[in-house]
VEXDREN-2710 file (C-alpha; in Angstrom, 1 decimal):
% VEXDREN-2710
k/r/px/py/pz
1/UNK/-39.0/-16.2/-26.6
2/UNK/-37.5/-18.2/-29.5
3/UNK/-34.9/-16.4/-32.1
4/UNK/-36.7/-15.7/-34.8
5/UNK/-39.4/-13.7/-32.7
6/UNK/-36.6/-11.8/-31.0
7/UNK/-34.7/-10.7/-34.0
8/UNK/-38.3/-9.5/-35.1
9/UNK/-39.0/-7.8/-32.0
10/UNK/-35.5/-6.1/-32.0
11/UNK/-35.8/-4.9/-35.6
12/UNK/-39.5/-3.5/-34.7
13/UNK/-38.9/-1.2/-31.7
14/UNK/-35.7/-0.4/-33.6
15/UNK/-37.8/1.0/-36.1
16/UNK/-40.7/2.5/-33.3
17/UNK/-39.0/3.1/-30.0
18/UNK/-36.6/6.4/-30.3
19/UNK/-33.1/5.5/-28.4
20/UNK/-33.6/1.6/-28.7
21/UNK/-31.0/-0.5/-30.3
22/UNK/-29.4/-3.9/-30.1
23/UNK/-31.5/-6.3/-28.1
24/UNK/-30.3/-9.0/-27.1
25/UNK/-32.5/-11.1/-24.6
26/UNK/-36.1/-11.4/-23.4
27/UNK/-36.6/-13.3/-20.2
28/UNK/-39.9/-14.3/-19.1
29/UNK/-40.9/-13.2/-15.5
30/UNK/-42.0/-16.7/-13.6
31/UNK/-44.6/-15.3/-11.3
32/UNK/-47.7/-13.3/-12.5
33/UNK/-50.9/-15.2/-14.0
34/UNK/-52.3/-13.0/-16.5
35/UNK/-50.6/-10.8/-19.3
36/UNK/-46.9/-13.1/-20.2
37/UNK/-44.4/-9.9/-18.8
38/UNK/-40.4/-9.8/-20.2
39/UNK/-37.5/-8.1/-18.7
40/UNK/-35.4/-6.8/-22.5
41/UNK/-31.7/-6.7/-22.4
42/UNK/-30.5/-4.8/-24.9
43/UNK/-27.2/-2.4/-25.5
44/UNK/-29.7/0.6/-25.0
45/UNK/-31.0/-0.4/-21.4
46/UNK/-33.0/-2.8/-19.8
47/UNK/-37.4/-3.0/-20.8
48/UNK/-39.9/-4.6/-19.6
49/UNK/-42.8/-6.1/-22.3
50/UNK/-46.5/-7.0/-20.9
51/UNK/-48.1/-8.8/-23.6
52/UNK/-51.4/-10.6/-24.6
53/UNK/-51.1/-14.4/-24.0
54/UNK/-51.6/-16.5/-27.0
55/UNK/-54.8/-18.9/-27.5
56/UNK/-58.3/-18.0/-27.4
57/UNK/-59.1/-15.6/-25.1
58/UNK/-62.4/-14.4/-23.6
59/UNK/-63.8/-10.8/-24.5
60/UNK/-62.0/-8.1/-22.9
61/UNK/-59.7/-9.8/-21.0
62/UNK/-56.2/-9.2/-21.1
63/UNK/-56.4/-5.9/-22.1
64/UNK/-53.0/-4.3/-22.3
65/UNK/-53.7/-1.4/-24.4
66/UNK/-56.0/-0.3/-21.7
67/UNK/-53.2/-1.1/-19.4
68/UNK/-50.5/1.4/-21.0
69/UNK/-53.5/3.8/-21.8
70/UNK/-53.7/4.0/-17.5
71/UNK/-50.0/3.9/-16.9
72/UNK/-49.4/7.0/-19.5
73/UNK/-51.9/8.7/-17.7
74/UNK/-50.8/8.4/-14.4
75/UNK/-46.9/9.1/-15.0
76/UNK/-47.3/13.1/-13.2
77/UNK/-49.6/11.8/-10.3
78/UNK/-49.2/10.8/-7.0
79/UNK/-49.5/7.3/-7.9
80/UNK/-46.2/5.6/-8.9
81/UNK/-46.0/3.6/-11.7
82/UNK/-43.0/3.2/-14.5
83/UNK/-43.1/4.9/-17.5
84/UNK/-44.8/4.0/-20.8
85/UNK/-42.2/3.8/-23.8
86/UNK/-44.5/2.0/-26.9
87/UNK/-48.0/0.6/-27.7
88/UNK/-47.5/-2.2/-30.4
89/UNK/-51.1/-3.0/-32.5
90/UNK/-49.3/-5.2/-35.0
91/UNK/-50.0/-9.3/-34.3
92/UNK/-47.5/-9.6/-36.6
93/UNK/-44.3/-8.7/-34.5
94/UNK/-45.1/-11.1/-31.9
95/UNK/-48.6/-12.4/-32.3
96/UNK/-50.4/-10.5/-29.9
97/UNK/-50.4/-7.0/-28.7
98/UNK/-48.2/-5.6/-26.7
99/UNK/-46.4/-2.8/-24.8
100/UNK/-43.0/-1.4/-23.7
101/UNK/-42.1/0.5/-20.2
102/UNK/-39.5/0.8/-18.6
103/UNK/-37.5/-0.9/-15.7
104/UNK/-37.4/-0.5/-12.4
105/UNK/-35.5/-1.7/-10.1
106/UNK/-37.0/-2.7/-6.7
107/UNK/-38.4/-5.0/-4.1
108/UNK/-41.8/-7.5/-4.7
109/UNK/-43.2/-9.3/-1.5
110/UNK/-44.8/-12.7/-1.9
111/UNK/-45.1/-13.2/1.7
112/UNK/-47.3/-10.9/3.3
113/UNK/-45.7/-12.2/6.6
114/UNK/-43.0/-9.9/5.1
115/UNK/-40.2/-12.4/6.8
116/UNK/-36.6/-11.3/8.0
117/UNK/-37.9/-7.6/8.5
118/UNK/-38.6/-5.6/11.6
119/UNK/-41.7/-4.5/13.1
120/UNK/-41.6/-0.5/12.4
121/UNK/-40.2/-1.4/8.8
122/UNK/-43.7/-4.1/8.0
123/UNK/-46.0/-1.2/9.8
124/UNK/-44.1/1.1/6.9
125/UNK/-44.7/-1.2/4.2
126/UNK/-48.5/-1.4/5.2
127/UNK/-49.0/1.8/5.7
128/UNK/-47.4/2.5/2.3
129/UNK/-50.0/0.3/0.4
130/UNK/-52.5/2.2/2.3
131/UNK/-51.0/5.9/0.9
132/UNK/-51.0/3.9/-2.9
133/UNK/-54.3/2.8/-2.6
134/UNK/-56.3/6.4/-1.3
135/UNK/-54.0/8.0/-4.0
136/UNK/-55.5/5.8/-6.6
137/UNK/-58.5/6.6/-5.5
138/UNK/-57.7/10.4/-5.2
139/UNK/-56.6/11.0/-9.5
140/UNK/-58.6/13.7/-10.5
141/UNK/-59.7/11.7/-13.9
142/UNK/-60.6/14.9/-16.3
143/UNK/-57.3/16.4/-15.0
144/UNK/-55.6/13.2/-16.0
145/UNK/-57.9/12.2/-19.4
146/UNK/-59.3/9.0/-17.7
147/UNK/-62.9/10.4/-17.2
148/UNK/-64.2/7.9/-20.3
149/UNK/-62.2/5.0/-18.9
150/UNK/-65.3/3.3/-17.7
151/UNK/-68.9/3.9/-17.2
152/UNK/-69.8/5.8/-14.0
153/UNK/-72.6/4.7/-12.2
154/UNK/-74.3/0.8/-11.3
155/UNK/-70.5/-0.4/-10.7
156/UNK/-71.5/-3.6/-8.7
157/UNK/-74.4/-4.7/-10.5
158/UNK/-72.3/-4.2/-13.6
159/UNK/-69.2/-6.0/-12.2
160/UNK/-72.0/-8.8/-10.8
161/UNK/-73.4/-9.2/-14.0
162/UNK/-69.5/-9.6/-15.5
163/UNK/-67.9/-11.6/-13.2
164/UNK/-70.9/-14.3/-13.3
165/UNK/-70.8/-14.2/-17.1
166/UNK/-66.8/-14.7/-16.9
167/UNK/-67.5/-17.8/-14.5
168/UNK/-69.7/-19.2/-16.1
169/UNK/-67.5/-19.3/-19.4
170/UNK/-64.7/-21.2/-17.2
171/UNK/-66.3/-22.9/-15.3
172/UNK/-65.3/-26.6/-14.8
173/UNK/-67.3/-28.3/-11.9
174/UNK/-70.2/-27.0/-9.4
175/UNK/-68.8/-25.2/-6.7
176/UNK/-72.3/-25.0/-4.3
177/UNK/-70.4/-21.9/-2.1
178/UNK/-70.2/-20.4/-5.5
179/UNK/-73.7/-20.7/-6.1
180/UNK/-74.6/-19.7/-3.5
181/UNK/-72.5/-16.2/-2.6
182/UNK/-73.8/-15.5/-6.7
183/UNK/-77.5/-15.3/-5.2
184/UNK/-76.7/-13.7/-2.4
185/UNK/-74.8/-11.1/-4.1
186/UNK/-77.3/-10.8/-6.7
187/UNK/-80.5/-10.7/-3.8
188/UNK/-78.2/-8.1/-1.6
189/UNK/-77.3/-5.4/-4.0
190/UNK/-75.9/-2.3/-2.6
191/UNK/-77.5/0.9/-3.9
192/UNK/-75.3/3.1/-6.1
193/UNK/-74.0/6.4/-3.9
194/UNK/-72.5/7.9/-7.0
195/UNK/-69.1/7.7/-5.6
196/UNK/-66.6/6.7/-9.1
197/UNK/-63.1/6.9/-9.2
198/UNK/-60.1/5.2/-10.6
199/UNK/-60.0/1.5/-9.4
200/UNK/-57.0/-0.5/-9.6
201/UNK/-59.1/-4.0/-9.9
202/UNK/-56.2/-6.4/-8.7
203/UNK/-54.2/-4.3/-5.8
204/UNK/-52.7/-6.1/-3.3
205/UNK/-49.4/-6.6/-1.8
206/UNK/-47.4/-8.6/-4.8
207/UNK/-48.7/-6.3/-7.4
208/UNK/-47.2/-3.2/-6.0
209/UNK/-43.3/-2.5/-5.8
210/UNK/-40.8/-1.1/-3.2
211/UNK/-37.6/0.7/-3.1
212/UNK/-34.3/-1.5/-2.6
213/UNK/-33.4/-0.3/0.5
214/UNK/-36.4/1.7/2.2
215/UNK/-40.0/1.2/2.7
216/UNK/-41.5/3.3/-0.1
217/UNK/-44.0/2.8/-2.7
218/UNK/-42.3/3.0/-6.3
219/UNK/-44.4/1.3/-8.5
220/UNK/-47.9/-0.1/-8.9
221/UNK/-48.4/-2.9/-11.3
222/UNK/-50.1/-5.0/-13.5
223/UNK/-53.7/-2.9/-14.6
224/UNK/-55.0/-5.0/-16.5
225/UNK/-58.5/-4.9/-14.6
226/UNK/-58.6/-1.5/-13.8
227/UNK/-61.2/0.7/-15.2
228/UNK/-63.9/3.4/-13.5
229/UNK/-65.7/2.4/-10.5
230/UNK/-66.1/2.5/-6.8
231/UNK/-63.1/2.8/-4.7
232/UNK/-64.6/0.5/-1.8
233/UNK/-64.4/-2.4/-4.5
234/UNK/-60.5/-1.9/-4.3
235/UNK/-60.2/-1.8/-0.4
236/UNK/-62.2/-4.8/0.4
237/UNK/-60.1/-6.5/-2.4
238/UNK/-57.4/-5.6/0.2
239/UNK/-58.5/-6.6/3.3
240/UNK/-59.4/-10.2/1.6
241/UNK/-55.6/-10.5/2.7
242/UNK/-56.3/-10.8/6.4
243/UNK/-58.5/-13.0/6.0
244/UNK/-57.1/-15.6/3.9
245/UNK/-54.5/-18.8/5.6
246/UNK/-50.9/-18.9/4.7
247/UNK/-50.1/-20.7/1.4
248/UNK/-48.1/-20.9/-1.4
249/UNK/-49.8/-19.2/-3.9
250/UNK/-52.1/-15.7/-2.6
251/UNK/-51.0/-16.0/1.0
252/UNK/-52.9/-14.2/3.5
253/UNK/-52.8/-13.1/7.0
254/UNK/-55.1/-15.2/8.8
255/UNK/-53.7/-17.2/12.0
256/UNK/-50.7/-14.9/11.8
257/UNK/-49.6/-12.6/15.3
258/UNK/-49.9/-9.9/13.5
259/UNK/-49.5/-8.0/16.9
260/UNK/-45.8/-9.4/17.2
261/UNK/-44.9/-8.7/13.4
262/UNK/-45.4/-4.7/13.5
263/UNK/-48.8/-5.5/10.9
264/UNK/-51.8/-3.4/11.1
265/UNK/-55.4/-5.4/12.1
266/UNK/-57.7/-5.4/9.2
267/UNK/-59.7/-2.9/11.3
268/UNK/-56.7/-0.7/11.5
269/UNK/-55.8/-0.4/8.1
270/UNK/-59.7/0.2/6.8
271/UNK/-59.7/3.3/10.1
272/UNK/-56.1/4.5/8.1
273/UNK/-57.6/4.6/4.9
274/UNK/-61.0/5.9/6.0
275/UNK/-58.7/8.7/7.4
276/UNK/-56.9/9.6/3.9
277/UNK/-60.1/9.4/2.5
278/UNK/-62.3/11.6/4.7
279/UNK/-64.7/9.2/5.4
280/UNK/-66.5/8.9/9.1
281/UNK/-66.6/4.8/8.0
282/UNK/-68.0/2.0/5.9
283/UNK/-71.7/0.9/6.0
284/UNK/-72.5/-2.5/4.9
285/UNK/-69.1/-3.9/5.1
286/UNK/-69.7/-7.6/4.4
287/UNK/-71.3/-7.1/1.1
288/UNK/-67.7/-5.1/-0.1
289/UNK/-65.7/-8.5/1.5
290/UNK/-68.6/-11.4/0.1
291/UNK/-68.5/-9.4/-3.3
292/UNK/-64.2/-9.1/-3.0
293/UNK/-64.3/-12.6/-2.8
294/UNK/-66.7/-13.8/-5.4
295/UNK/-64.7/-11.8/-7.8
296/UNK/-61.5/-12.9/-6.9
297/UNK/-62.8/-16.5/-6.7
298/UNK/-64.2/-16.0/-10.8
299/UNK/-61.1/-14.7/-11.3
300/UNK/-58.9/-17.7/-10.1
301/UNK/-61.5/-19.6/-11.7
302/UNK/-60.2/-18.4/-15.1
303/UNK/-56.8/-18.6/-14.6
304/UNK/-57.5/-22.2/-13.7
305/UNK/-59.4/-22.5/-16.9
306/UNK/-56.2/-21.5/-18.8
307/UNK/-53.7/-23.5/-17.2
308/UNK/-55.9/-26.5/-18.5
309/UNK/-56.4/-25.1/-22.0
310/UNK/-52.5/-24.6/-21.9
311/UNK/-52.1/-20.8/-22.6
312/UNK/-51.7/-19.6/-19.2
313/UNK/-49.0/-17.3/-18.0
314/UNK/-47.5/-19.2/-15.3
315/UNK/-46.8/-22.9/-14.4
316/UNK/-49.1/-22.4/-10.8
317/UNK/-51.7/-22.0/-12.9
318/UNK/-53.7/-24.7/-11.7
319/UNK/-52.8/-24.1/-7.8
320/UNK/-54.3/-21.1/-8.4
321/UNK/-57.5/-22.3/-10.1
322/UNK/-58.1/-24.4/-7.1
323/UNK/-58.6/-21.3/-5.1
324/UNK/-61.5/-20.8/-6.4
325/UNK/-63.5/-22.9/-4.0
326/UNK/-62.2/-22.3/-0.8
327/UNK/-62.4/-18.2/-1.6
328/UNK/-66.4/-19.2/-2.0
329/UNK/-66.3/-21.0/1.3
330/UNK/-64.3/-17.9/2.9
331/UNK/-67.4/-15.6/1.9
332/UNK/-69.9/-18.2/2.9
333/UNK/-68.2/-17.6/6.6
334/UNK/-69.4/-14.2/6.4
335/UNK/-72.7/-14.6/5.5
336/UNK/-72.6/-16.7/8.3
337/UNK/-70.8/-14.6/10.6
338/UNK/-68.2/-16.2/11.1
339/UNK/-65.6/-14.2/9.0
END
Protein backbone atom coordinates (compact mmCIF):
# COMPACT_ATOMS: atom_id res chain seq x y z
CA UNK A 1 0.00 0.00 0.00
CA UNK A 2 1.86 3.25 -0.99
CA UNK A 3 2.04 6.36 1.67
CA UNK A 4 -0.31 8.50 0.62
CA UNK A 5 -3.06 5.70 0.66
CA UNK A 6 -2.00 4.73 4.13
CA UNK A 7 -2.01 8.10 5.73
CA UNK A 8 -5.63 8.27 4.19
CA UNK A 9 -6.61 5.07 5.41
CA UNK A 10 -5.27 5.83 9.00
CA UNK A 11 -6.97 9.29 9.09
CA UNK A 12 -10.41 7.43 7.91
CA UNK A 13 -10.87 4.69 10.51
CA UNK A 14 -9.49 7.24 12.82
CA UNK A 15 -12.40 9.14 12.20
CA UNK A 16 -14.91 5.65 11.81
CA UNK A 17 -13.43 2.87 13.87
CA UNK A 18 -13.94 3.70 17.86
CA UNK A 19 -10.52 2.70 19.72
CA UNK A 20 -8.30 3.01 16.48
CA UNK A 21 -5.37 5.22 16.30
CA UNK A 22 -1.91 5.56 14.86
CA UNK A 23 -1.44 3.14 12.07
CA UNK A 24 1.43 2.49 10.96
CA UNK A 25 1.79 -0.38 8.29
CA UNK A 26 -0.44 -2.45 5.95
CA UNK A 27 1.14 -5.65 4.67
CA UNK A 28 -0.41 -7.54 1.93
CA UNK A 29 -1.08 -11.26 2.64
CA UNK A 30 0.87 -13.30 -0.36
CA UNK A 31 -1.56 -16.29 -0.66
CA UNK A 32 -5.34 -15.88 -1.31
CA UNK A 33 -6.63 -15.24 -5.04
CA UNK A 34 -9.60 -13.14 -4.74
CA UNK A 35 -10.47 -10.09 -2.38
CA UNK A 36 -6.45 -8.25 -1.83
CA UNK A 37 -6.46 -9.02 2.31
CA UNK A 38 -3.96 -6.66 4.77
CA UNK A 39 -2.67 -7.46 8.27
CA UNK A 40 -2.81 -3.32 9.97
CA UNK A 41 -0.21 -2.49 12.48
CA UNK A 42 -1.05 0.29 14.23
CA UNK A 43 -0.43 1.63 18.05
CA UNK A 44 -4.15 0.44 18.81
CA UNK A 45 -3.69 -3.36 17.75
CA UNK A 46 -3.17 -5.38 14.92
CA UNK A 47 -6.43 -5.50 11.80
CA UNK A 48 -6.93 -7.26 9.14
CA UNK A 49 -8.57 -5.30 5.66
CA UNK A 50 -10.31 -7.56 2.84
CA UNK A 51 -10.81 -5.30 0.06
CA UNK A 52 -12.18 -5.19 -3.57
CA UNK A 53 -9.32 -5.58 -6.06
CA UNK A 54 -8.96 -2.83 -8.45
CA UNK A 55 -9.70 -3.02 -12.40
CA UNK A 56 -12.83 -3.99 -14.01
CA UNK A 57 -14.47 -6.51 -12.34
CA UNK A 58 -17.43 -8.83 -13.37
CA UNK A 59 -20.91 -8.38 -11.73
CA UNK A 60 -21.13 -9.55 -8.25
CA UNK A 61 -17.98 -10.71 -7.83
CA UNK A 62 -15.93 -9.83 -5.11
CA UNK A 63 -18.46 -8.92 -2.91
CA UNK A 64 -17.08 -7.89 0.48
CA UNK A 65 -19.93 -6.18 1.84
CA UNK A 66 -21.77 -9.36 1.58
CA UNK A 67 -18.82 -10.90 3.17
CA UNK A 68 -18.80 -8.67 6.51
CA UNK A 69 -22.72 -8.74 6.29
CA UNK A 70 -22.13 -12.96 6.94
CA UNK A 71 -19.27 -12.59 9.37
CA UNK A 72 -21.44 -9.97 11.67
CA UNK A 73 -23.98 -12.40 11.61
CA UNK A 74 -22.37 -15.33 12.52
CA UNK A 75 -20.13 -13.78 15.52
CA UNK A 76 -22.76 -15.64 18.48
CA UNK A 77 -22.88 -18.99 16.50
CA UNK A 78 -21.34 -22.13 16.53
CA UNK A 79 -19.38 -21.19 13.52
CA UNK A 80 -16.13 -19.38 14.31
CA UNK A 81 -15.17 -16.58 12.54
CA UNK A 82 -13.29 -13.14 13.76
CA UNK A 83 -15.09 -10.28 14.50
CA UNK A 84 -16.40 -7.50 12.23
CA UNK A 85 -14.99 -3.95 13.31
CA UNK A 86 -16.04 -1.46 9.94
CA UNK A 87 -17.78 -1.58 6.52
CA UNK A 88 -16.18 1.27 4.38
CA UNK A 89 -18.58 2.40 1.11
CA UNK A 90 -16.41 5.31 0.23
CA UNK A 91 -14.01 4.50 -3.14
CA UNK A 92 -12.48 7.42 -2.06
CA UNK A 93 -10.31 6.15 0.99
CA UNK A 94 -8.85 3.47 -0.95
CA UNK A 95 -10.53 3.05 -4.27
CA UNK A 96 -12.65 0.23 -3.63
CA UNK A 97 -14.71 -0.99 -0.88
CA UNK A 98 -13.67 -2.45 1.93
CA UNK A 99 -13.85 -3.85 5.47
CA UNK A 100 -12.09 -4.09 8.85
CA UNK A 101 -12.07 -7.35 11.41
CA UNK A 102 -10.02 -8.28 13.59
CA UNK A 103 -6.86 -10.46 14.02
CA UNK A 104 -6.43 -13.66 14.84
CA UNK A 105 -3.77 -15.42 15.59
CA UNK A 106 -3.45 -19.06 14.36
CA UNK A 107 -2.51 -21.91 12.16
CA UNK A 108 -3.38 -22.07 7.93
CA UNK A 109 -2.53 -25.53 6.26
CA UNK A 110 -1.54 -25.46 2.58
CA UNK A 111 -0.61 -28.99 2.57
CA UNK A 112 -3.47 -31.16 3.03
CA UNK A 113 -0.75 -33.94 3.68
CA UNK A 114 -0.66 -31.86 6.97
CA UNK A 115 3.31 -32.69 7.11
CA UNK A 116 5.39 -32.98 10.45
CA UNK A 117 2.11 -33.94 12.45
CA UNK A 118 0.98 -37.10 13.96
CA UNK A 119 -1.69 -39.33 13.01
CA UNK A 120 -4.45 -38.72 15.95
CA UNK A 121 -3.55 -34.88 15.62
CA UNK A 122 -4.43 -34.96 11.23
CA UNK A 123 -7.64 -37.35 12.14
CA UNK A 124 -8.48 -34.10 14.68
CA UNK A 125 -7.91 -31.56 12.17
CA UNK A 126 -10.27 -33.51 9.67
CA UNK A 127 -12.69 -34.12 11.81
CA UNK A 128 -12.64 -30.48 12.88
CA UNK A 129 -13.45 -29.28 9.25
CA UNK A 130 -16.13 -31.73 9.40
CA UNK A 131 -17.83 -30.06 12.87
CA UNK A 132 -17.22 -26.41 10.83
CA UNK A 133 -18.79 -27.49 7.86
CA UNK A 134 -22.39 -29.29 9.45
CA UNK A 135 -22.33 -26.12 11.82
CA UNK A 136 -22.40 -23.94 8.75
CA UNK A 137 -24.93 -25.78 7.54
CA UNK A 138 -26.80 -25.95 10.94
CA UNK A 139 -27.29 -21.54 11.50
CA UNK A 140 -30.73 -21.10 12.04
CA UNK A 141 -30.83 -18.01 9.32
CA UNK A 142 -34.10 -16.04 10.73
CA UNK A 143 -32.51 -16.49 14.27
CA UNK A 144 -29.32 -14.99 12.77
CA UNK A 145 -31.05 -12.28 10.05
CA UNK A 146 -29.58 -14.24 7.00
CA UNK A 147 -32.98 -15.69 5.79
CA UNK A 148 -32.81 -12.95 2.63
CA UNK A 149 -29.17 -13.71 1.97
CA UNK A 150 -30.07 -15.66 -1.16
CA UNK A 151 -32.94 -16.99 -2.98
CA UNK A 152 -34.18 -20.37 -1.65
CA UNK A 153 -35.21 -22.76 -3.98
CA UNK A 154 -33.55 -24.00 -7.86
CA UNK A 155 -29.96 -23.59 -6.18
CA UNK A 156 -28.13 -25.73 -9.01
CA UNK A 157 -29.82 -24.68 -11.96
CA UNK A 158 -29.27 -21.20 -10.68
CA UNK A 159 -25.61 -21.71 -9.80
CA UNK A 160 -25.45 -23.70 -13.48
CA UNK A 161 -26.83 -20.94 -15.16
CA UNK A 162 -24.09 -18.49 -13.16
CA UNK A 163 -21.10 -20.34 -13.25
CA UNK A 164 -21.58 -20.88 -17.25
CA UNK A 165 -22.29 -17.20 -17.68
CA UNK A 166 -19.06 -16.42 -15.42
CA UNK A 167 -16.93 -18.84 -17.82
CA UNK A 168 -17.94 -17.77 -20.59
CA UNK A 169 -16.91 -14.03 -19.71
CA UNK A 170 -13.26 -15.41 -18.98
CA UNK A 171 -12.93 -17.66 -20.99
CA UNK A 172 -9.61 -17.78 -23.08
CA UNK A 173 -9.29 -21.02 -25.16
CA UNK A 174 -11.80 -24.24 -25.70
CA UNK A 175 -11.41 -26.55 -23.06
CA UNK A 176 -13.61 -29.78 -24.76
CA UNK A 177 -13.80 -31.47 -20.90
CA UNK A 178 -15.40 -28.20 -20.14
CA UNK A 179 -17.87 -28.41 -22.73
CA UNK A 180 -18.58 -31.23 -22.16
CA UNK A 181 -19.26 -31.67 -18.12
CA UNK A 182 -21.45 -28.03 -19.04
CA UNK A 183 -23.97 -30.38 -20.99
CA UNK A 184 -23.91 -32.92 -18.85
CA UNK A 185 -24.61 -30.89 -15.96
CA UNK A 186 -27.11 -28.98 -17.81
CA UNK A 187 -28.91 -32.63 -19.35
CA UNK A 188 -28.57 -34.21 -15.59
CA UNK A 189 -30.18 -31.68 -13.38
CA UNK A 190 -30.99 -32.73 -9.89
CA UNK A 191 -34.47 -32.00 -8.70
CA UNK A 192 -34.73 -29.37 -6.01
CA UNK A 193 -35.59 -31.19 -2.40
CA UNK A 194 -36.18 -27.91 -0.77
CA UNK A 195 -33.29 -28.33 1.51
CA UNK A 196 -31.53 -24.32 1.91
CA UNK A 197 -29.14 -23.37 4.23
CA UNK A 198 -26.14 -21.19 4.76
CA UNK A 199 -23.40 -22.31 2.17
CA UNK A 200 -19.97 -21.34 2.62
CA UNK A 201 -19.17 -21.46 -1.41
CA UNK A 202 -15.29 -21.86 -1.13
CA UNK A 203 -14.67 -24.15 2.18
CA UNK A 204 -11.85 -26.24 2.25
CA UNK A 205 -8.83 -26.81 4.22
CA UNK A 206 -6.68 -23.34 3.56
CA UNK A 207 -9.64 -21.19 4.03
CA UNK A 208 -10.37 -22.24 7.45
CA UNK A 209 -7.98 -21.51 10.64
CA UNK A 210 -6.63 -23.42 13.68
CA UNK A 211 -5.53 -22.74 17.09
CA UNK A 212 -1.53 -22.34 17.60
CA UNK A 213 -1.11 -25.14 19.55
CA UNK A 214 -4.25 -27.61 19.39
CA UNK A 215 -6.41 -28.98 16.80
CA UNK A 216 -9.38 -26.71 16.95
CA UNK A 217 -11.39 -24.81 14.58
CA UNK A 218 -11.05 -20.93 15.30
CA UNK A 219 -11.84 -19.28 12.37
CA UNK A 220 -13.45 -19.73 8.92
CA UNK A 221 -12.50 -17.45 6.08
CA UNK A 222 -12.80 -15.75 3.17
CA UNK A 223 -16.99 -15.56 2.24
CA UNK A 224 -16.85 -14.04 -0.51
CA UNK A 225 -19.13 -16.77 -2.38
CA UNK A 226 -21.28 -17.64 0.21
CA UNK A 227 -24.89 -17.01 -0.08
CA UNK A 228 -28.25 -19.36 0.47
CA UNK A 229 -28.33 -22.65 -0.94
CA UNK A 230 -27.94 -26.33 -0.59
CA UNK A 231 -25.57 -27.64 1.92
CA UNK A 232 -24.50 -30.77 -0.34
CA UNK A 233 -23.01 -28.09 -2.78
CA UNK A 234 -20.44 -27.32 0.08
CA UNK A 235 -19.57 -30.97 0.97
CA UNK A 236 -18.81 -32.18 -2.40
CA UNK A 237 -16.77 -28.96 -2.79
CA UNK A 238 -14.84 -30.77 0.05
CA UNK A 239 -14.39 -34.04 -0.91
CA UNK A 240 -12.94 -32.57 -4.50
CA UNK A 241 -9.78 -32.68 -2.09
CA UNK A 242 -9.39 -36.36 -2.24
CA UNK A 243 -9.60 -36.47 -5.30
CA UNK A 244 -7.29 -34.10 -6.62
CA UNK A 245 -2.89 -34.95 -7.12
CA UNK A 246 -0.44 -33.24 -4.96
CA UNK A 247 0.65 -29.83 -6.29
CA UNK A 248 1.67 -26.57 -5.57
CA UNK A 249 -1.19 -24.68 -5.85
CA UNK A 250 -4.95 -26.51 -4.49
CA UNK A 251 -3.18 -29.76 -3.39
CA UNK A 252 -5.24 -32.69 -3.01
CA UNK A 253 -5.22 -36.08 -1.49
CA UNK A 254 -5.05 -38.33 -4.33
CA UNK A 255 -2.14 -41.08 -4.48
CA UNK A 256 -1.55 -40.12 -0.78
CA UNK A 257 -1.59 -43.30 2.20
CA UNK A 258 -3.93 -41.69 3.75
CA UNK A 259 -4.21 -44.90 5.92
CA UNK A 260 -0.60 -44.21 7.32
CA UNK A 261 -1.17 -40.35 7.85
CA UNK A 262 -4.21 -40.72 10.51
CA UNK A 263 -6.59 -38.94 7.30
CA UNK A 264 -10.12 -40.01 6.95
CA UNK A 265 -11.16 -41.80 3.25
CA UNK A 266 -13.39 -39.58 1.37
CA UNK A 267 -16.07 -42.18 2.24
CA UNK A 268 -15.35 -41.61 5.84
CA UNK A 269 -15.61 -38.09 6.16
CA UNK A 270 -19.09 -37.82 3.89
CA UNK A 271 -20.45 -41.08 6.74
CA UNK A 272 -19.06 -38.33 9.63
CA UNK A 273 -20.87 -35.58 8.29
CA UNK A 274 -23.95 -37.50 7.13
CA UNK A 275 -23.89 -38.39 10.98
CA UNK A 276 -23.89 -34.55 12.24
CA UNK A 277 -26.32 -33.99 9.84
CA UNK A 278 -28.92 -36.71 10.45
CA UNK A 279 -28.93 -37.92 7.11
CA UNK A 280 -29.23 -41.98 6.32
CA UNK A 281 -26.90 -40.81 3.03
CA UNK A 282 -26.43 -39.11 -0.32
CA UNK A 283 -28.34 -40.14 -3.49
CA UNK A 284 -26.85 -39.12 -6.70
CA UNK A 285 -23.44 -38.47 -5.54
CA UNK A 286 -21.52 -37.88 -8.76
CA UNK A 287 -23.72 -35.12 -9.97
CA UNK A 288 -22.68 -33.11 -6.29
CA UNK A 289 -18.67 -34.09 -7.25
CA UNK A 290 -19.10 -33.42 -11.60
CA UNK A 291 -21.00 -30.06 -10.49
CA UNK A 292 -18.09 -29.31 -7.41
CA UNK A 293 -15.75 -29.50 -10.13
CA UNK A 294 -17.25 -27.49 -12.92
CA UNK A 295 -17.61 -24.71 -10.57
CA UNK A 296 -14.34 -24.75 -9.14
CA UNK A 297 -12.88 -25.18 -12.62
CA UNK A 298 -15.11 -21.63 -13.78
CA UNK A 299 -13.75 -20.36 -10.91
CA UNK A 300 -9.98 -20.97 -11.51
CA UNK A 301 -10.88 -20.02 -14.90
CA UNK A 302 -11.41 -16.39 -13.63
CA UNK A 303 -8.76 -15.99 -11.55
CA UNK A 304 -6.64 -17.04 -14.50
CA UNK A 305 -8.54 -14.34 -16.45
CA UNK A 306 -7.29 -11.73 -13.92
CA UNK A 307 -3.84 -12.62 -13.59
CA UNK A 308 -3.66 -11.91 -17.43
CA UNK A 309 -5.66 -8.65 -17.26
CA UNK A 310 -3.13 -7.72 -14.33
CA UNK A 311 -5.57 -7.08 -11.33
CA UNK A 312 -5.38 -10.26 -9.63
CA UNK A 313 -4.70 -10.80 -5.96
CA UNK A 314 -1.84 -12.98 -6.09
CA UNK A 315 1.29 -13.61 -8.19
CA UNK A 316 0.03 -17.66 -8.78
CA UNK A 317 -2.49 -16.37 -10.48
CA UNK A 318 -1.91 -17.90 -13.62
CA UNK A 319 -0.87 -21.52 -12.02
CA UNK A 320 -4.09 -21.37 -10.81
CA UNK A 321 -5.85 -20.50 -14.03
CA UNK A 322 -4.30 -23.48 -15.56
CA UNK A 323 -6.38 -25.67 -13.22
CA UNK A 324 -9.08 -25.13 -14.96
CA UNK A 325 -8.65 -27.91 -17.46
CA UNK A 326 -7.45 -30.64 -15.66
CA UNK A 327 -10.46 -30.06 -12.87
CA UNK A 328 -12.71 -30.63 -16.27
CA UNK A 329 -10.86 -33.74 -17.06
CA UNK A 330 -11.14 -34.89 -13.22
CA UNK A 331 -15.10 -34.78 -13.67
CA UNK A 332 -14.95 -36.22 -17.07
CA UNK A 333 -13.35 -39.43 -14.93
CA UNK A 334 -16.50 -39.62 -13.23
CA UNK A 335 -18.81 -39.54 -15.78
CA UNK A 336 -16.84 -42.17 -16.82
CA UNK A 337 -16.50 -44.02 -13.76
CA UNK A 338 -13.43 -43.80 -13.18
CA UNK A 339 -13.30 -41.18 -10.42
Amino acid sequence: MEEAELRRLGLYLEAHLPGFRGLRTAQKFSDGQSNPTYKLRAESGVYVLRRKPAGELLKSAHAVDREFRVLSALVETDVPVARTLHLCSDDSVLGAMFYVMEFVEGRVFWDPSLPGMEPAERAAIYDQMNVGLAAIHSVDLEAVGLADFGRAGSYYERQFATWVRQYRATETGSIPAMERIIDWLGANMVADDGRVSLVHGDYRLDNVMFAPDAPRLIAVMDWELSTLGHPLADLAYQCMLWRMPPGPVLSGLQGVDRASLGVPTEEEYVARYCDRMGLSGIDNWPFYLVFGLFRLAAIVQGVGYRGLQGNASSDRALQVGALAAPLAEKACEILDGQG
